[in-house]
N, C-alpha and C positions, 0 to 999 in steps of 0.2 A: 766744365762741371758746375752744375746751380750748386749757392753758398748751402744749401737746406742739404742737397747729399751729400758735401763735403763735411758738414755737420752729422751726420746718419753716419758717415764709415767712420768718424773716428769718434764716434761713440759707443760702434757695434764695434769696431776695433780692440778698443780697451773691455769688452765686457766677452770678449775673447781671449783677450789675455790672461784676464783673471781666473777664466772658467778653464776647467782642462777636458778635453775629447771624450768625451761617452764612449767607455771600452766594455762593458760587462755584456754577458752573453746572454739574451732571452730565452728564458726560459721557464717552464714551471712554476718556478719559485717564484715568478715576477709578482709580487701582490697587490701592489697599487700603481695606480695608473692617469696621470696628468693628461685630461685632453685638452689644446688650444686649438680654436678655431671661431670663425668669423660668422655670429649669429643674429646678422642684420635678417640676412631671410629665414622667416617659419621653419619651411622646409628642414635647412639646415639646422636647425635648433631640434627636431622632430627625428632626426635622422640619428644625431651625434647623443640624444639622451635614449634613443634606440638601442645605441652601440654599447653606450654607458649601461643599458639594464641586462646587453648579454655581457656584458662583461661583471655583474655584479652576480649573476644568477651560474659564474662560474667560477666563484670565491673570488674575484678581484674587487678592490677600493678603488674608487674612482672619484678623482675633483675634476672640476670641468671650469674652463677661464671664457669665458663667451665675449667678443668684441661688437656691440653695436654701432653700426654708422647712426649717430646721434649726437646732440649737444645737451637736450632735454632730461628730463626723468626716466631713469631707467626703471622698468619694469623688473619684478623678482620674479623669475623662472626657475626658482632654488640652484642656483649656481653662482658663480662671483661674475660678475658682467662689468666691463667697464666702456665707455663711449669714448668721441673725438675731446671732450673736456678733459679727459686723464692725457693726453698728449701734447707733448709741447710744441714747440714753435716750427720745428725741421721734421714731427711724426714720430717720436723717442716717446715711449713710453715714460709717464711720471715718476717719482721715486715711490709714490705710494703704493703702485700695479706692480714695479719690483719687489718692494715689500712684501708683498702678498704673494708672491710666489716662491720669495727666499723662505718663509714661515713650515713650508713643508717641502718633504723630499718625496720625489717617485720612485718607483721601480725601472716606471717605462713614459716617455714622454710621447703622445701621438699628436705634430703636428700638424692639424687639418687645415692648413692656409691655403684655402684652393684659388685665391687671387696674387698670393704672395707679397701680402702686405707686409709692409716695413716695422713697424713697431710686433704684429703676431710673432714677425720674424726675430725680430732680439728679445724676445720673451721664452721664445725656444731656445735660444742659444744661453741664455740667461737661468734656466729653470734648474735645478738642482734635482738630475734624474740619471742613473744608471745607464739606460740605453736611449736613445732618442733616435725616433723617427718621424720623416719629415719627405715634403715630396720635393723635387727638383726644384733648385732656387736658385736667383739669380746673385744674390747675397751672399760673402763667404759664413763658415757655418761652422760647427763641433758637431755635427749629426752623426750617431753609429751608423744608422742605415735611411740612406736614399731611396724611396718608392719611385718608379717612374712607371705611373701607371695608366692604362689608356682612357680610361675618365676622369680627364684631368679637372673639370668644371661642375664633374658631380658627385655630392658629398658621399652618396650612398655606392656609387661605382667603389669609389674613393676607399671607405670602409670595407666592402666586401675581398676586395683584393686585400688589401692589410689583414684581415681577418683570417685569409689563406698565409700570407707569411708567418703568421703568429703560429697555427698549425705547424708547420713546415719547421719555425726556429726552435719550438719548443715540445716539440717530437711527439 
C-alpha cells in the first residue's frame, strides 16, 4: 500500500470515529439538503443546480459544495467551490473545506461522486446531516443509503433515480 493511502484511511478512519452513522428516516420533513459533487465539467454543474432548483421549488434548502479539478482561480457559480489547492499532500481535504461544512447541518446529504473521489468522499462522511446518501464506494463510509444505480458515470441518470427513491422514502 503507497504511504498517500495509508495516509487517506487513517485520516478517513479517525473522521469516522468521530462521526456516528446517519440513522434518521427521509422523509417529508427533510428541509435542507447538502449536495457534494465533482464540478470540474459544465454538464455537471448544470445538471446538480438543475436538481437543486426542483428541489427548492418543492420547499427544500439547498447548499451545494462543488469540487473543481484546478489549482487556479476559481470561478463563482454561487455555491462554495473548492479546487486541488484545498487538498493536501495524500488528497484530505484542508481544515478550511471541513470548516465549512461543520458550519451547517442538513437534513439530507446527496453524495454525487460519480468518480469516487477520495477527499468528495471524506467530506460525505464528514458532513453533519441526518440521512446521507451516496453511491457505491470503494472507501469505508457512515452512508444511510447506498444507491447503486445503472448510470453510474452520469450525473443526470444519477439524479433521476435518487429522485425516484426520494418519492418512494418519503411517501
Amino acid at each position: 500500500m503507497k504511504i498517500k493511502e495509508i495516509a487517506y484511511s487513517k485520516a478517513l478512519k479517525k473522521i469516522l470515529d468521530e462521526t456516528s452513522k446517519s440513522s434518521s428516516l427521509l422523509t417529508n420533513q427533510s428541509r435542507s439538503f447538502l449536495i457534494l459533487f465533482d464540478g470540474t465539467d459544465e454538464y455537471n454543474i448544470n445538471e446538480v443546480l438543475s436538481f437543486s432548483e426542483f428541489l427548492k421549488k418543492n420547499g427544500k434548502a439547498t447548499k451545494l459544495l462543488s469540487f473543481i479539478d484546478s489549482k487556479g482561480e476559481l470561478i463563482d457559480f454561487g455555491m462554495a467551490v473548492y479546487n486541488n489547492s484545498s487538498l493536501n499532500w495524500f488528497g484530505f481535504p484542508k481544515e478550511h473545506i471541513f470548516k465549512l461544512l461543520e458550519s451547517s447541518e442538513s437534513d439530507v446529504l446527496v453524495n454525487l461522486n460519480i468518480s469516487d473521489k477520495k477527499h468528495l468522499h471524506a467530506l460525505a462522511c464528514k458532513a453533519n446531516a441526518k440521512f446521507k446518501i451516496s453511491l457505491p464506494t470503494f472507501y469505508p463510509h457512515n452512508f444511510t443509503m447506498v444507491i447503486d444505480t445503472k448510470e453510474k458515470k452520469d450525473i443526470k441518470g444519477m439524479i433521476d433515480e435518487i429522485i425516484v427513491y426520494f418519492d418512494i422514502l418519503a411517501g
